[in-house]
C-alpha beads as a LAMMPS data file, in Angstrom:
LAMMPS data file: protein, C-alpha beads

292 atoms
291 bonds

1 atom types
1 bond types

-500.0 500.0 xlo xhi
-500.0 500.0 ylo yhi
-500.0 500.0 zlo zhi

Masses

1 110.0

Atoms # bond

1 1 1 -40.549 456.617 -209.364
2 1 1 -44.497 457.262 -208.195
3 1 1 -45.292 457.950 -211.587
4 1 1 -43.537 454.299 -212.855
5 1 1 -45.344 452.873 -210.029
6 1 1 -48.662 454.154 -211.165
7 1 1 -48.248 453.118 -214.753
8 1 1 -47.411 449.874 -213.860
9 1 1 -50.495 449.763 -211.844
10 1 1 -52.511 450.654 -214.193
11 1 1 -51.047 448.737 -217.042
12 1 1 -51.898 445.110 -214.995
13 1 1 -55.179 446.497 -213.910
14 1 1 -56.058 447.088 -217.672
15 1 1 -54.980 443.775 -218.466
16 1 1 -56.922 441.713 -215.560
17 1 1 -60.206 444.121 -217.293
18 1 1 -59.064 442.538 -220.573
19 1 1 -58.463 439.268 -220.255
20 1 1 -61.612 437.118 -220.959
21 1 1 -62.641 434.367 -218.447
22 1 1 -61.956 430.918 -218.860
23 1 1 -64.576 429.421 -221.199
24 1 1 -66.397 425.855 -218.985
25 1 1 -66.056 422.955 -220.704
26 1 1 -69.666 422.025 -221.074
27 1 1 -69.517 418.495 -222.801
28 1 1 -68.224 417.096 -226.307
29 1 1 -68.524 417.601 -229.903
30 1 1 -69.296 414.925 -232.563
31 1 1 -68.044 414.738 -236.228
32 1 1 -70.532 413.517 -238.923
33 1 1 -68.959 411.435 -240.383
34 1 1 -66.224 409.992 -238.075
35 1 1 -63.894 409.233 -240.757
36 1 1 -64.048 410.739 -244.876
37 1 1 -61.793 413.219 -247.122
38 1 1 -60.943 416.817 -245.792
39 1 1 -63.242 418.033 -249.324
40 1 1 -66.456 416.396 -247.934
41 1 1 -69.573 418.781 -246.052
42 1 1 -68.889 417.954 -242.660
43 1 1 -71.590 417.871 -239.814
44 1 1 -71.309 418.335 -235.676
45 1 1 -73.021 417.871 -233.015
46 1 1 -73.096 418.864 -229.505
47 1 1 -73.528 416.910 -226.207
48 1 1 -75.389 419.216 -224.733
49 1 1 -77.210 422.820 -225.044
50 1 1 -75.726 426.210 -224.665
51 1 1 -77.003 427.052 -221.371
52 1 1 -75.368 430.443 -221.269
53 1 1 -75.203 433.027 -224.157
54 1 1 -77.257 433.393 -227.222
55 1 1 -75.080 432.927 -229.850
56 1 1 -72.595 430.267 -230.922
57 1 1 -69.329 430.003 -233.692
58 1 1 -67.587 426.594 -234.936
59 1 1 -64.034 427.542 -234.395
60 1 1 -60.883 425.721 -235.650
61 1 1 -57.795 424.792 -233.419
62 1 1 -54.327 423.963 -233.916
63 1 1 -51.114 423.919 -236.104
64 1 1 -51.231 427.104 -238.369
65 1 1 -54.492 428.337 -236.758
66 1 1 -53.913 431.444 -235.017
67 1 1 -57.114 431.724 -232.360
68 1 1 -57.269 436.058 -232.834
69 1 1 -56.686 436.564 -236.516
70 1 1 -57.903 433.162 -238.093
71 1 1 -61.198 432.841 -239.266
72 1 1 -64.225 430.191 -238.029
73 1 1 -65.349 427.350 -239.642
74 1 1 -68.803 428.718 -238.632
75 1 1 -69.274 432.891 -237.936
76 1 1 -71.145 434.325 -235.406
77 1 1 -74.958 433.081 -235.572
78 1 1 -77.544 433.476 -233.204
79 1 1 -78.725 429.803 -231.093
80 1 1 -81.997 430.988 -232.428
81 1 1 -81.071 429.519 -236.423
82 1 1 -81.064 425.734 -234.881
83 1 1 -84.580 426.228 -233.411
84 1 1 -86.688 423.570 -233.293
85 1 1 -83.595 421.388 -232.633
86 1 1 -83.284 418.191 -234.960
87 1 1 -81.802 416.456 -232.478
88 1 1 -83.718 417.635 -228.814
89 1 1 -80.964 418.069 -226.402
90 1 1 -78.329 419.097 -228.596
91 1 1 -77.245 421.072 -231.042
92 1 1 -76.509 419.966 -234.931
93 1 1 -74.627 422.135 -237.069
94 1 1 -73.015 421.690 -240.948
95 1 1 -69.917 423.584 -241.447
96 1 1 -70.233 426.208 -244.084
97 1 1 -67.040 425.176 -246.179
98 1 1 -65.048 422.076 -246.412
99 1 1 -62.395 421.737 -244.313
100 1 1 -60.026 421.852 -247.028
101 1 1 -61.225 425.339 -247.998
102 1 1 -61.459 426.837 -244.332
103 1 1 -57.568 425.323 -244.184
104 1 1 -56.802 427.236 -247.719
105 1 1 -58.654 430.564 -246.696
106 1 1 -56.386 431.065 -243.521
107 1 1 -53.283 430.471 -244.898
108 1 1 -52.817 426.552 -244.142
109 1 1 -52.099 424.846 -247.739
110 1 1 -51.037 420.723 -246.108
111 1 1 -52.877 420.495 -242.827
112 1 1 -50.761 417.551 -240.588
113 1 1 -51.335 416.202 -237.206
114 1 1 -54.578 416.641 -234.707
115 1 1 -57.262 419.699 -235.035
116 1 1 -59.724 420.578 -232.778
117 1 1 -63.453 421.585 -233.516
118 1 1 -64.951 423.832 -231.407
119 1 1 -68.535 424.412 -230.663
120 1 1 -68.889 428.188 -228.242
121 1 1 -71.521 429.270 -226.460
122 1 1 -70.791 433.253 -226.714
123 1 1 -73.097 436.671 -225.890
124 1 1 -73.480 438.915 -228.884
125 1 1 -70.588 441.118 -229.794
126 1 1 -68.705 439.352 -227.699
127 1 1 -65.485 437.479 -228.451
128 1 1 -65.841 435.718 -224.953
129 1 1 -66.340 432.145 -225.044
130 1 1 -68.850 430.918 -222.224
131 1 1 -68.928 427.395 -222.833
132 1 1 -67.789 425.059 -225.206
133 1 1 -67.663 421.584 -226.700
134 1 1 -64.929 420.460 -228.267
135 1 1 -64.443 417.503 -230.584
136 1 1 -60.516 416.188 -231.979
137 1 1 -59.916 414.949 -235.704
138 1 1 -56.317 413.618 -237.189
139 1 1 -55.558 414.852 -240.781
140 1 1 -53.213 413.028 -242.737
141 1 1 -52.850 413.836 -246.095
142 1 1 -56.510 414.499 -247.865
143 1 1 -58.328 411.856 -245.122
144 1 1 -59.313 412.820 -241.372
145 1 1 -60.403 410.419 -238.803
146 1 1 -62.582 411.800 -235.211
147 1 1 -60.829 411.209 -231.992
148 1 1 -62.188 410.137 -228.762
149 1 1 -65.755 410.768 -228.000
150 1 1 -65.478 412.489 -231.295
151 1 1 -65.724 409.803 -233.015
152 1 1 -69.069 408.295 -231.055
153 1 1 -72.302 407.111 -233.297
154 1 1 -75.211 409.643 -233.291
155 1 1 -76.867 406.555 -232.567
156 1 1 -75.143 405.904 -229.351
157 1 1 -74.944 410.105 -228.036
158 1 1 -78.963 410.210 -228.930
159 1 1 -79.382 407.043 -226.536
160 1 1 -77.145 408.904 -223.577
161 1 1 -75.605 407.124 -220.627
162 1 1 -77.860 404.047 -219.820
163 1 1 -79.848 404.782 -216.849
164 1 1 -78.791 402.714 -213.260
165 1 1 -81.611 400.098 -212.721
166 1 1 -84.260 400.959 -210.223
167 1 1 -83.774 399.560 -206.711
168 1 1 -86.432 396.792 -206.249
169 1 1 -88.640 398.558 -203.519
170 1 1 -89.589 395.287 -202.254
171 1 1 -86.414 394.158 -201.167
172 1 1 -85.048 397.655 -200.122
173 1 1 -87.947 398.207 -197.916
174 1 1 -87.087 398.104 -194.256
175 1 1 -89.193 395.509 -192.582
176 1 1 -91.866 396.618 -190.134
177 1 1 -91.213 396.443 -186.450
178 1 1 -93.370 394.582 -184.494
179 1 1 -96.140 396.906 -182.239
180 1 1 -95.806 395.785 -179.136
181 1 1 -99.519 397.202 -178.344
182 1 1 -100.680 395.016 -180.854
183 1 1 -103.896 392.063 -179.657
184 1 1 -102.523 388.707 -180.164
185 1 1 -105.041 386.501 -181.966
186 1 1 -106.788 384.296 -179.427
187 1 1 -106.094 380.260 -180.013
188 1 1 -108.695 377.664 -181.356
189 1 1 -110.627 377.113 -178.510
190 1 1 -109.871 380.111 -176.188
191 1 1 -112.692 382.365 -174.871
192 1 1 -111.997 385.971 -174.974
193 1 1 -111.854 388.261 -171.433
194 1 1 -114.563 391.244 -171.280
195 1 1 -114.222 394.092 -169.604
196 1 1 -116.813 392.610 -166.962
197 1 1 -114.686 390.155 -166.159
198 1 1 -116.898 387.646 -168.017
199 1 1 -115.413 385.017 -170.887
200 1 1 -117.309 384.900 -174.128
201 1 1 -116.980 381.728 -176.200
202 1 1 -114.784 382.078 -179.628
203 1 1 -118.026 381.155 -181.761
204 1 1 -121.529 380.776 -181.453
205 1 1 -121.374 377.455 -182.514
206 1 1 -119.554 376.555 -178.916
207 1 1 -122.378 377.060 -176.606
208 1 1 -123.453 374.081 -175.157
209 1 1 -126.809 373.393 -175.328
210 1 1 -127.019 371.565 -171.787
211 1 1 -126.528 374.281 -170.325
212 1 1 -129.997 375.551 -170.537
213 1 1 -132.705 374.408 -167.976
214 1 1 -135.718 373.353 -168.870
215 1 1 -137.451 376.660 -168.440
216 1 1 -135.448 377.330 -171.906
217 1 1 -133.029 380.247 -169.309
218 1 1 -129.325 380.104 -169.987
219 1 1 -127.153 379.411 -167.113
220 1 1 -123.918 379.883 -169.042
221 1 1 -122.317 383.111 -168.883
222 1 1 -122.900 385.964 -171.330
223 1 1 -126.990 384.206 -172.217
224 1 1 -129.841 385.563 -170.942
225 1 1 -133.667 385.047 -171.845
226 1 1 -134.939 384.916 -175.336
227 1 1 -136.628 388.210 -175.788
228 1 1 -140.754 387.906 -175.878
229 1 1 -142.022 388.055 -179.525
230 1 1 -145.685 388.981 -177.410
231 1 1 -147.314 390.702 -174.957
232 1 1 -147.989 387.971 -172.728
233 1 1 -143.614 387.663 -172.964
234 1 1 -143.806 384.077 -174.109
235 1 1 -140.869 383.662 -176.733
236 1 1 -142.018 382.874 -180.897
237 1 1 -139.615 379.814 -180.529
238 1 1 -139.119 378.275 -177.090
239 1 1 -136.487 376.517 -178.357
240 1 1 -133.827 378.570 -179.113
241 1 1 -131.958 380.787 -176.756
242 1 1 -129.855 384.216 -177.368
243 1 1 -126.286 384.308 -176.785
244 1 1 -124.800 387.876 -176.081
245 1 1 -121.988 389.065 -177.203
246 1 1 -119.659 391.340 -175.179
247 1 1 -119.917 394.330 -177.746
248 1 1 -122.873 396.001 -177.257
249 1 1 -126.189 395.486 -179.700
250 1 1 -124.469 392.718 -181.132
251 1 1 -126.120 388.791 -179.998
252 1 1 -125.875 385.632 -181.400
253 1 1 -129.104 382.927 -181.617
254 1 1 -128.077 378.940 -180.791
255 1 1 -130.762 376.452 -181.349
256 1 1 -131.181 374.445 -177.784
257 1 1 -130.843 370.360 -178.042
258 1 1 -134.331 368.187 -178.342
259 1 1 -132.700 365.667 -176.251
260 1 1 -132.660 367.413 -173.097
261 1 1 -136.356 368.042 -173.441
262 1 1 -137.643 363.927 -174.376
263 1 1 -135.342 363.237 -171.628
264 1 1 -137.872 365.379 -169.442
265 1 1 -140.365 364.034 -170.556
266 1 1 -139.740 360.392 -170.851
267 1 1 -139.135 360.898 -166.752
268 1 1 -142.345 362.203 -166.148
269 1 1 -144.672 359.838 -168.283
270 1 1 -141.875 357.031 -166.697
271 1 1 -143.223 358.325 -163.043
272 1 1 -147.090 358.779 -164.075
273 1 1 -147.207 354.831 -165.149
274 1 1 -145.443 353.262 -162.239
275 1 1 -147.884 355.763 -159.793
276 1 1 -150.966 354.422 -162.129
277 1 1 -149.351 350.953 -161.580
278 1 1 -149.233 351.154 -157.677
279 1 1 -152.590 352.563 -157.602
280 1 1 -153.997 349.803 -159.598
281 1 1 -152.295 347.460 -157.576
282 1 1 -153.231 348.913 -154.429
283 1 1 -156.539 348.728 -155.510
284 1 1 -156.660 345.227 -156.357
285 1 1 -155.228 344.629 -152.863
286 1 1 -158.066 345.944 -151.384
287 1 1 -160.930 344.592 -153.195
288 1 1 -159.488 341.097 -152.127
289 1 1 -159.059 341.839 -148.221
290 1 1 -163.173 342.837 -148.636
291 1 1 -163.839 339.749 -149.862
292 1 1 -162.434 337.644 -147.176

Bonds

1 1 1 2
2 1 2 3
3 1 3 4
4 1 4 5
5 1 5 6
6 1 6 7
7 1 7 8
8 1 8 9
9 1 9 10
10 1 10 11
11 1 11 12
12 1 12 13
13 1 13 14
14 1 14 15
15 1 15 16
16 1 16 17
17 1 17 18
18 1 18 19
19 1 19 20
20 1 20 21
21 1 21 22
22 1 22 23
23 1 23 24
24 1 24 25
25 1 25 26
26 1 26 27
27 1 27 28
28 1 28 29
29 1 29 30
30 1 30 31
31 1 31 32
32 1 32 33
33 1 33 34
34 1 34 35
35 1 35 36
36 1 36 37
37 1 37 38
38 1 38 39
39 1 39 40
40 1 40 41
41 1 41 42
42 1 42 43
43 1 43 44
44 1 44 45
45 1 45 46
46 1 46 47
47 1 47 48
48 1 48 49
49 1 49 50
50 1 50 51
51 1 51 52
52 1 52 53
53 1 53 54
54 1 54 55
55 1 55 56
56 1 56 57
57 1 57 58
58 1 58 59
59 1 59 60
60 1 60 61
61 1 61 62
62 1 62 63
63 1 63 64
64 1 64 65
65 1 65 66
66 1 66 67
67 1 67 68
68 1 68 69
69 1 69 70
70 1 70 71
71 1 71 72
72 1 72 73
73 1 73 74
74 1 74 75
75 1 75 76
76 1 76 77
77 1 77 78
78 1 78 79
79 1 79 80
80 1 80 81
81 1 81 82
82 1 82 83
83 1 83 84
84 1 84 85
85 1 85 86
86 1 86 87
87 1 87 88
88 1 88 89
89 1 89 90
90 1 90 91
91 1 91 92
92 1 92 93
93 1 93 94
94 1 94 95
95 1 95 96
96 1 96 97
97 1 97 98
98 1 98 99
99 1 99 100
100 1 100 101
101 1 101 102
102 1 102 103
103 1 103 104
104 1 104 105
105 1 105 106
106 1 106 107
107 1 107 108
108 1 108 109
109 1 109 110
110 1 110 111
111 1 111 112
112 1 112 113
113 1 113 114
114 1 114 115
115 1 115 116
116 1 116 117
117 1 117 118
118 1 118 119
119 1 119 120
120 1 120 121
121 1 121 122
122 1 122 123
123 1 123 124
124 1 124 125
125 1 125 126
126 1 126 127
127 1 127 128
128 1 128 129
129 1 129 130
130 1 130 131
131 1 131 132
132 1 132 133
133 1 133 134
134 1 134 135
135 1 135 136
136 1 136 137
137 1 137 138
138 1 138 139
139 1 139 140
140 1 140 141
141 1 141 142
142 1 142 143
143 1 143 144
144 1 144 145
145 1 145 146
146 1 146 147
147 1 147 148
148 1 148 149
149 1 149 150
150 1 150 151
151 1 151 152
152 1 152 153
153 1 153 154
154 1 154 155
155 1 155 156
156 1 156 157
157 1 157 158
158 1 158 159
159 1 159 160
160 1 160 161
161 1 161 162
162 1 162 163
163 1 163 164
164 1 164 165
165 1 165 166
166 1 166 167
167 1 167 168
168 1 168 169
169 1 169 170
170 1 170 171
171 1 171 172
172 1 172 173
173 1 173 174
174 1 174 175
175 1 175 176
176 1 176 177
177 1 177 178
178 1 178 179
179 1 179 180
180 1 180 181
181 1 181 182
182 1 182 183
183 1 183 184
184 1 184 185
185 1 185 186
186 1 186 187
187 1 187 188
188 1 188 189
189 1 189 190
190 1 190 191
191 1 191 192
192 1 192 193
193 1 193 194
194 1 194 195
195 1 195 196
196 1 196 197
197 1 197 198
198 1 198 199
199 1 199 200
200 1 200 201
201 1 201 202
202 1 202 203
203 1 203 204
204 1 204 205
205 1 205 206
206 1 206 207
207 1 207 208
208 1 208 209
209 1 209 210
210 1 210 211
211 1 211 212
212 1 212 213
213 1 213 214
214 1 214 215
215 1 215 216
216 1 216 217
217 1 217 218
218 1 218 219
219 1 219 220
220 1 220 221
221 1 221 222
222 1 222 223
223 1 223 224
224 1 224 225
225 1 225 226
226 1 226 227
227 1 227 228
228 1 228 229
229 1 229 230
230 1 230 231
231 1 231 232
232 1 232 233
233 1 233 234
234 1 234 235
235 1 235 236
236 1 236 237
237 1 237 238
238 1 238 239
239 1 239 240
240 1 240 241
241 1 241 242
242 1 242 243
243 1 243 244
244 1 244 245
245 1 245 246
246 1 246 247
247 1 247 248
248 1 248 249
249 1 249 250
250 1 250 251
251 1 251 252
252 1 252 253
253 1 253 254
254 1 254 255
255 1 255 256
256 1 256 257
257 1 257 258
258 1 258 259
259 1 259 260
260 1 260 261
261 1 261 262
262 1 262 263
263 1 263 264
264 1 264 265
265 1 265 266
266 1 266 267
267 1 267 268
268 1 268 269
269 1 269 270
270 1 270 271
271 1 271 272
272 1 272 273
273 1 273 274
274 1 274 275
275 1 275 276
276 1 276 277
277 1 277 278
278 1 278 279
279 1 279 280
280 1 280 281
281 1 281 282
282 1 282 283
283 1 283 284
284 1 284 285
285 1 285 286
286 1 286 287
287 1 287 288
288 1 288 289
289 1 289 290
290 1 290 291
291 1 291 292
């Protein structure tokens, strides 16, 4: 009974060593052309490249085909033949006989019904399929027709799937959040706070010329003294005044009004002749009391 037990053991082990792995489907197989006579050179082409193995064989599926004894459509031939590719990205092979002879050769004299076309990816020496693509054709009589994605243009499995359009980056973009730390930009007509506590004006263009006295000194804030162009200190343009910017090295020059100066001196000349007048006057007053 031990003995049964054992053989048995080993007779399922044996066959688990045997049994070749399932091949992956890796993609499809076109027929060139999709419809024609079953004594016309027939072309395929794969959807994809053998990414495993180094050698491939066309093989033929179906009714009167056994898998073990039959034949292939194309033998054993190393992926190395189709180098360079003439289609990049896939692989484009003629079968070696028409299908009518391949059909005669293994013993199948009126092929009927729905074949398959098989395209494997194998290892050398090795019966193991590791991938495949596999393409379906309909015989009846002496015509065949591909089925399914068989039957695509080389035209259309060249082009591939058509790429999804591009997300428009502007309108995906998430909008940027506001930064709360951010300086709002001062209104038309606001002065700007310094850090001594002083308000500069939003242009140069602002500073009021009145505001200087006649010594040509700014009384505004943030003016001060046109620098001497001399020795003696005496500004080049008496004039004009400086206005300084809050950032440091950085000052602005405003040309002072001419008004406020005639003004100053219309007064004065305005003063001289009236005390000219009363001294004439005053004069004339007293020549006439000597008289009498």
């Amino acid at each position: 009974m031990k003995g049964i037990l054992t053989a048995g053991a080993a007779g399922l082990l044996m066959c688990a060593v045997a049994a070749p792995a399932a091949a992956a489907d890796a993609g499809s197989l076109i027929v060139i052309p999709a419809r024609g006579t079953i004594d016309q050179p027939i072309d395929v082409v794969t959807s994809g490249l053998c990414t495993q193995g180094v050698t491939f064989v066309v093989a033929v599926r179906g009714e009167g085909i056994d898998p073990v004894t039959s034949g292939n459509a194309v033998g054993n031939t190393p992926l190395t033949t189709l180098e360079p590719a003439i289609y990049p990205g896939h692989h484009a092979v003629p079968l070696s006989r028409t299908l009518r002879e391949y059909f005669v050769s293994n013993g199948v004299g009126a092929p009927q019904g729905e074949y398959d076309l098989v395209f494997a990816c194998r290892n050398r020496l090795d019966l193991a399929d590791l991938q495949t693509f596999t393409g379906s054709i309909r015989i009846k009589g002496d015509s065949y027709a591909a089925v399914g994605d068989a039957a695509m243009s080389l035209e259309d499995l060249l082009a591939g799937p058509a790429a999804p359009a591009s997300p428009d980056p502007a309108s995906s973009a998430p909008a940027p959040a506001a930064d709360s730390s951010a300086t709002p930009a001062p209104e038309a007509g606001a002065t700007e706070q310094t850090d001594e506590g002083a308000t500069t004006p939003e242009s140069s263009d602002s500073v009021d010329a009145d505001s200087t006295d006649s010594a040509g000194e700014g009384t505004g804030d943030g003016l001060e003294p046109a620098t001497p162009a001399d020795p003696a200190g005496q500004a080049s343009d008496p004039g004009s005044i400086v206005a300084t910017d809050p950032s440091p090295g950085v000052t602005t020059a405003a040309s002072s009004s001419p008004v406020s100066q005639d003004s100053s001196w219309r007064i004065v000349l305005g003063a001289v002749g009236i005390l000219l007048l009363l001294g004439a006057g005053y004069a004339w007053w007293k020549s006439r009391k000597a008289a009498q």
